[in-house]
C-alpha positions in Angstrom: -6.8 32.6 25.4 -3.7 30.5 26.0 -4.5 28.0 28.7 -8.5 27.2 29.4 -9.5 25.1 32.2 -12.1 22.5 31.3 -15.4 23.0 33.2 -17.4 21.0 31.0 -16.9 17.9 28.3 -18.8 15.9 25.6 -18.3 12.7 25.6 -19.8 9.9 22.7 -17.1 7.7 21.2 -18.4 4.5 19.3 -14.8 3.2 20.3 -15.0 3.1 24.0 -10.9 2.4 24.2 -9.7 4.6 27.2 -12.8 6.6 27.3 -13.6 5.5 31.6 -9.7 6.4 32.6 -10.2 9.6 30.6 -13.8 10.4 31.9 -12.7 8.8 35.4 -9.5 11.8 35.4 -11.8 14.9 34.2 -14.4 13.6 36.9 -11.8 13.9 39.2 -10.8 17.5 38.0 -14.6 18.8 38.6 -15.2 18.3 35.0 -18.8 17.6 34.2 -19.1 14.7 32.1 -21.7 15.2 29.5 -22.4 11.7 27.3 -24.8 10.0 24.5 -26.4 6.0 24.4 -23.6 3.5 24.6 -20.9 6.2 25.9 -23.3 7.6 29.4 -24.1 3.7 29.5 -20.3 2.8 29.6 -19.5 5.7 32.3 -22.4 4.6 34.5 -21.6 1.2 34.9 -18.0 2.7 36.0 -19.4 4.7 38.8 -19.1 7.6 37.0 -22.2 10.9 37.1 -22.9 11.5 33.9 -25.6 14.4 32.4 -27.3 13.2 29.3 -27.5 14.9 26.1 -30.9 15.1 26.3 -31.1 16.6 29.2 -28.8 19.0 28.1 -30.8 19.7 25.2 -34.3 19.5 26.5 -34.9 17.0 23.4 -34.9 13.4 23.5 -32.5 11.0 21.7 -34.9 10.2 18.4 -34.9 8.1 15.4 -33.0 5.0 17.0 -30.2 7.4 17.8 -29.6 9.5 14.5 -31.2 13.0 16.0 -29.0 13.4 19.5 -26.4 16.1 19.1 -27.8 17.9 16.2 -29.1 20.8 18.7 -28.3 24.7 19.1 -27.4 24.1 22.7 -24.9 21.8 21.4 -23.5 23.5 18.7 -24.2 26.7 20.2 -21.6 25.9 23.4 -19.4 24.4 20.9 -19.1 27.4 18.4 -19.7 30.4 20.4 -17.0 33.0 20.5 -16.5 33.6 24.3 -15.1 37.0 24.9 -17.7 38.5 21.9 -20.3 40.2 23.9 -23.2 39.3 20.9 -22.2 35.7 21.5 -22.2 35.7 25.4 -25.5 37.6 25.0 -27.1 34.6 22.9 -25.5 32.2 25.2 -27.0 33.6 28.4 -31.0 34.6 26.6 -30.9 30.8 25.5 -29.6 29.1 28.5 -27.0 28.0 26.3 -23.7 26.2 28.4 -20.2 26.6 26.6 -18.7 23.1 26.0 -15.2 23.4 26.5 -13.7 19.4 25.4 -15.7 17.5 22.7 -14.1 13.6 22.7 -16.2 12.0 19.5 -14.5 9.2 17.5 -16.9 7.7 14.6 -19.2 5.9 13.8 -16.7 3.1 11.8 -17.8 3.2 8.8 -14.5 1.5 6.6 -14.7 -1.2 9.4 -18.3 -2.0 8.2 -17.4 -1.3 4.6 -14.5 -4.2 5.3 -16.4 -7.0 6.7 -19.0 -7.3 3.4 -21.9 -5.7 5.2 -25.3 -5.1 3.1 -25.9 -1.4 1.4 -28.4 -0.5 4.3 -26.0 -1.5 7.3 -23.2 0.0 5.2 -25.4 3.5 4.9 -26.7 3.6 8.9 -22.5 4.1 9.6 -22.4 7.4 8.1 -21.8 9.1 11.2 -23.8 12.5 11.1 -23.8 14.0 14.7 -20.2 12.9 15.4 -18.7 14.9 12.3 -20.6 18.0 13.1 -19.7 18.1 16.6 -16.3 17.6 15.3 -15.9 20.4 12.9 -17.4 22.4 15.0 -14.8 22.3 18.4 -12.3 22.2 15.6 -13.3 25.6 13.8 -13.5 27.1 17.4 -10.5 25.8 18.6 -9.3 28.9 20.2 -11.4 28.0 22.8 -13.1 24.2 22.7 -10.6 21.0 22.9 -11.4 18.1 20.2 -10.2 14.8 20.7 -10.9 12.6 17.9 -7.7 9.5 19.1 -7.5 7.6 21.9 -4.1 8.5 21.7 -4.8 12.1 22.7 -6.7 11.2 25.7 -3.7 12.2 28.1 -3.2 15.4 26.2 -6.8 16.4 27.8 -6.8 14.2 31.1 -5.4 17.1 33.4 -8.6 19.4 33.1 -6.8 22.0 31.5 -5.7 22.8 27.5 -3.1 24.8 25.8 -3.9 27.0 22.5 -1.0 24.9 21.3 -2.8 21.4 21.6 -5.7 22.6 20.2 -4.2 24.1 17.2 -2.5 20.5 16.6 -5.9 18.7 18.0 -8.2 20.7 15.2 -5.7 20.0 12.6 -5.8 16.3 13.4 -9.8 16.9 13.7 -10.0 18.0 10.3 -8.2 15.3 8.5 -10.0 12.7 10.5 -13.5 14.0 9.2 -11.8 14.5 5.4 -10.8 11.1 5.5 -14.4 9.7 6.7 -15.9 11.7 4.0 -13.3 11.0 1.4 -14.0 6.8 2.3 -18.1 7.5 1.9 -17.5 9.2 -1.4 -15.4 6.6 -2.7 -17.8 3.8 -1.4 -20.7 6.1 -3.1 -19.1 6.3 -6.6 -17.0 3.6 -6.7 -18.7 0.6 -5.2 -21.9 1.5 -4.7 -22.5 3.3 -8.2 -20.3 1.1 -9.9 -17.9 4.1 -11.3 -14.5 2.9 -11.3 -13.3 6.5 -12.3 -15.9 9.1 -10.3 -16.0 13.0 -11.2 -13.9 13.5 -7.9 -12.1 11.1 -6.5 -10.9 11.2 -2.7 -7.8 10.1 -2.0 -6.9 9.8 1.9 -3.8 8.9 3.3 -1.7 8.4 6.8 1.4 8.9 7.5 3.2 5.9 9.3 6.0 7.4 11.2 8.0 9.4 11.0 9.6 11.9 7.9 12.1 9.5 5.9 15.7 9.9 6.1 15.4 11.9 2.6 13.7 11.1 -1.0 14.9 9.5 -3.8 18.6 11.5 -3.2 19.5 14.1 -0.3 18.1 16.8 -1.6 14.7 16.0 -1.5 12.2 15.3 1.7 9.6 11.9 2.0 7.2 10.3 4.4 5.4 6.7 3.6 2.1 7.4 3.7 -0.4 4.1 4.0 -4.0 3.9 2.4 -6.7 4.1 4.8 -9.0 1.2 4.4 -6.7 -0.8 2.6 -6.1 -4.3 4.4 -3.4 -5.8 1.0 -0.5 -7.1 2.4 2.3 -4.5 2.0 5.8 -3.1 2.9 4.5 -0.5 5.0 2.4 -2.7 6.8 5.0 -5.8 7.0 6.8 -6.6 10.7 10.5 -4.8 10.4 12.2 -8.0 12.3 15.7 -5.8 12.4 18.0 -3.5 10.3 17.8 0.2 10.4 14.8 2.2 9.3 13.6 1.7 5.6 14.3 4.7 3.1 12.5 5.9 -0.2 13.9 3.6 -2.0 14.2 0.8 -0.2 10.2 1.5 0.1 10.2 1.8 -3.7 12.5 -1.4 -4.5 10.8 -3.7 -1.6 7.5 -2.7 -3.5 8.7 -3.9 -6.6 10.1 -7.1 -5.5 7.0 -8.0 -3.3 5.0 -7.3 -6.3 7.0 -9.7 -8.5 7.2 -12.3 -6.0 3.4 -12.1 -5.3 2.7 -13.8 -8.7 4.3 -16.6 -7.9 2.8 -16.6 -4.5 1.3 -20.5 -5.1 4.0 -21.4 -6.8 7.4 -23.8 -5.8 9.8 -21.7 -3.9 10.6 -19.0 -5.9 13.2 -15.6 -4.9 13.4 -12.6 -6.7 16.6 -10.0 -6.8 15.6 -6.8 -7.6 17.8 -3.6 -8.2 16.6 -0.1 -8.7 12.8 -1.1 -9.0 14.2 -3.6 -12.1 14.2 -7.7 -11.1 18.0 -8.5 -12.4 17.6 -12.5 -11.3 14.2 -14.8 -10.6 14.2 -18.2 -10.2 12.1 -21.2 -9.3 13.3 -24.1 -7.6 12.7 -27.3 -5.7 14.1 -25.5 -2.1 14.8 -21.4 -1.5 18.3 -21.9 -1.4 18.3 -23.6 -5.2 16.2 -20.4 -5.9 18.2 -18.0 -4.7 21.2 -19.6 -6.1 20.0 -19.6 -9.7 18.3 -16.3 -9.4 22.2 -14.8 -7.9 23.4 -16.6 -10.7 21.8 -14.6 -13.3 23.7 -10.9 -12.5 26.0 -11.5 -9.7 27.1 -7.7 -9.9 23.8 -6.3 -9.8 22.7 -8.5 -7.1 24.9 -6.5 -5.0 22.9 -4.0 -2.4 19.8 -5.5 -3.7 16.7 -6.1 -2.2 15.7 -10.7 -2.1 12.1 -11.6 -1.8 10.6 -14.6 -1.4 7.4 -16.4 -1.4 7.9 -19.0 1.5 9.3 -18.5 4.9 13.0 -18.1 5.0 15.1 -21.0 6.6 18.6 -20.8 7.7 20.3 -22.7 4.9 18.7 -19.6 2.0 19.5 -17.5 5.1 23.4 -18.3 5.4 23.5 -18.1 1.3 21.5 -14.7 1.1 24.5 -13.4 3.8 27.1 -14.2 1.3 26.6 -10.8 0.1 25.1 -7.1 1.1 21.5 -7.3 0.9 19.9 -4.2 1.6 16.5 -5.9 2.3 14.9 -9.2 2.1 10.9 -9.6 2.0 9.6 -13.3 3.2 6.2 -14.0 4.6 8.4 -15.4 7.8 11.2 -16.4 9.1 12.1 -19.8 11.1 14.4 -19.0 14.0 18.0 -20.5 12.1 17.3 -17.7 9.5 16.8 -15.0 11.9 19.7 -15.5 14.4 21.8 -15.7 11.0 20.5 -12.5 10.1 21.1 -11.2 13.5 24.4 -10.9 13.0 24.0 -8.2 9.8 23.0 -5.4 11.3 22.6 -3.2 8.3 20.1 -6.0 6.6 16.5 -4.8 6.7 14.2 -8.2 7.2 10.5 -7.9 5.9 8.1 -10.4 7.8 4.6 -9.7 5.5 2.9 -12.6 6.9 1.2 -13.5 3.4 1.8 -12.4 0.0 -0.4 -9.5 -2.4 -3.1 -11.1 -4.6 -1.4 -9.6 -8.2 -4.8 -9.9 -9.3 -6.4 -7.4 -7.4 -8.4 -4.8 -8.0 -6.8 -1.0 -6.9 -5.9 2.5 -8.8 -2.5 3.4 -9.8 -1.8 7.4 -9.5 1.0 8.8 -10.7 1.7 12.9 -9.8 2.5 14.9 -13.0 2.5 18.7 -13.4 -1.0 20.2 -12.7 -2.3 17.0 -11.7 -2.4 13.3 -11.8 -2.7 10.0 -14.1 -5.1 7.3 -12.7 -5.4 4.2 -13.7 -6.3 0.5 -13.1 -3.4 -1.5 -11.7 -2.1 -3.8 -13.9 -3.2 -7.3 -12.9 -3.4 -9.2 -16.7 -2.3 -12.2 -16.7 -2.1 -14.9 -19.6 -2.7 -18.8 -19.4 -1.8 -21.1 -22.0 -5.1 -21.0 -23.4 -4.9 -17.4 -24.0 -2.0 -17.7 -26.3 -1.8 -17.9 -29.9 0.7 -19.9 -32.1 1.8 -18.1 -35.1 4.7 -19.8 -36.5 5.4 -23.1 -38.2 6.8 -24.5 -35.2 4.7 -25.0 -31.7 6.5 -24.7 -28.8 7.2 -27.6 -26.7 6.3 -28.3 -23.2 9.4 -26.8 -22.0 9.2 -24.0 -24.4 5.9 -23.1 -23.2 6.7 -23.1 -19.3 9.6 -21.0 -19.9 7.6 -18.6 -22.1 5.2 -18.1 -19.6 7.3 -17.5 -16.5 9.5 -15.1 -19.0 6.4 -13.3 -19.9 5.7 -12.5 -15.9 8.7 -11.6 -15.1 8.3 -8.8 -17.9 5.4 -7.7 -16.8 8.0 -6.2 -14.0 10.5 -5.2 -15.8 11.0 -1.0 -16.9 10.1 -1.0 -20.2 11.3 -1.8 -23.1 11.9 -5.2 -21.8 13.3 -8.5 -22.9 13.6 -11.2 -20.7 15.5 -14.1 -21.3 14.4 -17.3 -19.2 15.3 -21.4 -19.4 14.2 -24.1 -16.6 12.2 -22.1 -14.5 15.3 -19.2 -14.2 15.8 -15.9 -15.7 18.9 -15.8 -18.5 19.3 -12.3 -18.5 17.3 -8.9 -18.1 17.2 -6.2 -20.3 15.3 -2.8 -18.6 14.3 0.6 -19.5 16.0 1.1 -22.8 14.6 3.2 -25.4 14.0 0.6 -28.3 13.5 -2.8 -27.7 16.7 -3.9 -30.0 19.3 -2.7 -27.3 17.4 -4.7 -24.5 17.6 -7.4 -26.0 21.2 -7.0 -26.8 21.7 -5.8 -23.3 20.3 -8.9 -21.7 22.3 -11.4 -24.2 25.3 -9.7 -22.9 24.4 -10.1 -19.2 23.8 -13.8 -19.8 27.5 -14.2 -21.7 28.7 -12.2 -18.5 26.7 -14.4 -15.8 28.3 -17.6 -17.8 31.7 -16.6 -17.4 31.9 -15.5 -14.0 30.3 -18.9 -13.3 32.4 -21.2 -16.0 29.3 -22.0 -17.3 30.2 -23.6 -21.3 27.5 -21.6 -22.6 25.2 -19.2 -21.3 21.0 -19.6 -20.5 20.1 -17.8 -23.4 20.8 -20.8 -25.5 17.9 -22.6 -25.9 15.7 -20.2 -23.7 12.5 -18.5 -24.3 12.6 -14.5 -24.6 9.3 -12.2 -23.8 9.3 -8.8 -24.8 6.8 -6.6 -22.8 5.1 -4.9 -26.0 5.3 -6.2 -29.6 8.7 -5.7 -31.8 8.0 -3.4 -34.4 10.8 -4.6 -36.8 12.3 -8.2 -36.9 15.8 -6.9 -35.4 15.0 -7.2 -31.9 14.1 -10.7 -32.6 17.0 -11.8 -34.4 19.0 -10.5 -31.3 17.3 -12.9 -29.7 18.4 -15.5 -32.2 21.9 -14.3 -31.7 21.3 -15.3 -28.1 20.3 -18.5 -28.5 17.1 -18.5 -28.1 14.3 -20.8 -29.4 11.1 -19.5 -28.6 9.6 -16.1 -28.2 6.5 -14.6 -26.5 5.5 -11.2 -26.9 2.0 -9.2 -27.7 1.7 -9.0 -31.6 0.1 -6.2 -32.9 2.3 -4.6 -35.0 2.0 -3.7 -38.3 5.2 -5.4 -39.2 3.7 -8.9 -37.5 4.3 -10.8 -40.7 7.8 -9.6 -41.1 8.4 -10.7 -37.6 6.9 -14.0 -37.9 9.1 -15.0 -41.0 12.0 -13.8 -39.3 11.0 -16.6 -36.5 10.1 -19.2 -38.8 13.1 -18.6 -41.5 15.2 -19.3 -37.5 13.1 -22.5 -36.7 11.8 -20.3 -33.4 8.2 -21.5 -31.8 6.8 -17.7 -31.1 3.4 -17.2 -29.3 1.0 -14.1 -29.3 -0.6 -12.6 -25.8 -2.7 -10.0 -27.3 -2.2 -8.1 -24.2 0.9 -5.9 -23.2 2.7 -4.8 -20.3 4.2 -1.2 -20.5 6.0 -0.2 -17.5 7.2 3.2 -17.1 
């Protein structure tokens, strides 16, 4: 059947959005309205006749509402075929009614989950009653309507469904009960049982929007799909103030400067340029503007098309300086009103309002898609404070050595590796990304700091007298006398290598200060 008129619907929503208008417009169709507890409660005090399930069923609601729906005239009117003659037969010997629309959203269990409720609060939100209900108007769709959104509730108002809406209302239907079992599994196994990797692990996402433009390049399709549950200030879930829709890699390249910028989140104004996933200038400053001027400063070409991020609101003098040049996106927790008339004028700029900043030291999973399945792993949120690090050459750093170690070292936690980073006075030198031995990044980034010197008439460039991290130890002593080249004059990097005392002499016979993390940061 193509088009069924609605003679009879089950109502029982813990969300009561919309559920009277919706109830109100069946009622006035000759529907009859058939509700649970707090829904028949909700529809009464509207004005509205409601049957109760229990009268329906001949059983009373039990056990402080867990038995109420669980009933063969329930599930019996949802799930019988209607034009098989054995099924019509059953129906009629057992005084069983067909139910024709089911509305049920759930009991919310990731909403209890999310406000820090105790195990046995937590565990009385598993909605039974509601999934089964669910699954089954979904599975006999051909005949029973499931709502399962608010959003839907027009879709069903008129009294009367297509075959088409329920095709697309079951499908919906299914991935809303996958994805409220997927959310009690993972809080069984992971928080619950305290297994941070569980024999199956449900991953549930939802698309926001609309398909992307296209992928990484033309050829290929996306979506942005956003984490259900997951309340961590993002790109997906910051306010789009202007600018035309965001594409893959604007999503991908936003990402990576939102996650840079988040570690200096309590921080002095800091801004981060990235390109291609890759920061190409940092800086921290006494103002935005100072910050964004150093960290333009540092790769003036690359900075071109990039995406800015930044870790206090935008005014309109780093504003006016950021619209010097194409920006493809900029990423601030807000915006005064100077900065976002200025902006108002680019048309083609994306502006990012987040409201606040990712804590980089979160907890979270990191998968990665490879052929026949996927790599999961913790997100990387090691950090290092000066007490962590260990001194192995003749020389100690100084004070200045030390700060400009550290905010090296962070920036290369970003960086593709292998990567060197270059950094003096609270500003990246240069950045060298994604090369296949760590000698030709550091060469690389020397070469970018010459570059950024004479575009600006500097006399010499940042890498003299600047401190260099490399992302994962140097396995031979070249990388770091690149460095040495460059100018610089202390180093920071893992250790670990078998060729550490080779690497250490190699420092000391230079004068160099060089610290061990003992932790890396790979980034592929």
């Amino acid at each position: 059947m193509t088009s069924i008129p609605v003679r009879r619907a089950l109502l029982s929503v813990s969300d009561k959005t919309g559920i009277v208008d919706l109830a109100t417009a069946l009622s006035g169709k000759g529907v009859e309205l058939v509700s649970t507890g707090g829904t028949a409660k909700a529809l009464r005090d509207a004005g509205l006749t409601v049957r109760d399930i229990s009268e329906l069923t001949g059983f009373p609601e039990m056990m402080d509402g867990r038995v109420k729906t669980l009933h063969p005239k329930v599930h019996g009117g949802l799930l019988a075929v209607r034009d098989d003659a054995a099924h019509a037969a059953s129906m009629a010997e057992h005084q069983i009614g067909a139910i024709d629309l089911v509305v049920v959203n759930l009991y919310p269990f990731e909403a209890t989950v999310a406000k820090g409720a105790d195990r046995d609060e937590v565990v009385e939100n598993i909605d039974i009653g509601g999934p089964s209900m669910v699954r089954s108007a979904a599975k006999n769709h051909a005949y029973v309507a499931i709502v399962t959104d608010p959003a839907d509730y027009a879709l069903v108002a008129e009294g009367t469904t297509t075959l088409n809406d329920r095709k697309r209302l079951a499908a919906k239907a299914f991935a809303t009960t996958a994805a409220y079992d997927g959310a009690i599994a993972r809080w069984f196994g992971q928080v619950d049982q305290g297994e941070r990797f569980p024999a199956t692990l449900p991953i549930t996402l939802r698309r926001a929007g609309e398909e992307l433009r296209y992928g990484e390049n033309p050829h290929q399709h996306a979506a942005f799909y956003a984490a259900t549950g997951d309340a961590t200030p993002g790109i997906g879930q910051a306010r789009q103030v202007q600018g035309k829709a965001l594409s893959y890699n604007n999503y991908n390249d936003a990402d990576a400067a939102l996650e840079l910028i988040a570690e200096f989140r309590d921080a002095d104004p800091t801004c981060v340029i990235v390109k291609h996933a890759n920061p190409c200038g940092v800086a921290t400053a006494a103002t935005l503007a100072e910050a964004y001027e150093a960290a333009f400063a540092c790769d003036t070409v690359s900075a071109f098309g990039g995406i800015i991020a930044v870790n206090r609101p935008l005014d309109g003098v780093t504003a006016k300086a950021i619209t010097g040049i194409f920006t493809e996106v900029v990423v601030a927790p807000d915006a005064d009103a100077e900065a976002l008339a200025l902006f108002a004028a680019k048309k083609n700029l994306r502006l990012l309002l987040t409201g606040a900043l990712p804590d980089p030291a979160r907890d979270g999973l990191f998968a990665k898609s490879i052929a026949g399945g996927w790599l999961v792993q913790s997100r990387d949120a090691g950090r290092v404070l000066p007490a962590d690090l260990k001194v192995v050459t003749k020389r100690q750093p100084t004070e200045q050595e030390l700060a400009d170690c550290l905010f090296a070292w962070t920036i290369a936690k970003h960086v593709k590796s292998n990567a060197i980073v270059y950094a003096k006075g609270g500003s990246t030198a240069g950045v060298g990304a994604g090369q296949m031995n760590r000698l030709e990044s550091a060469r690389i980034a020397a070469w970018k700091a010459k570059d950024a010197a004479d575009k600006a008439g500097w006399g010499e460039p940042r890498t003299i007298g600047s401190a260099v991290a490399s992302d994962a130890f140097f396995p031979f002593a070249d990388g770091l006398l690149a460095a040495v080249e460059a100018g610089a004059t202390a180093v920071i990097q893992p250790g670990g290598s078998i060729r550490d005392d080779e690497v250490i002499a190699a420092a000391d016979a230079a004068g160099l200060a060089m610290v061990f993390t003992g932790m890396r940061h790979f980034r592929h």
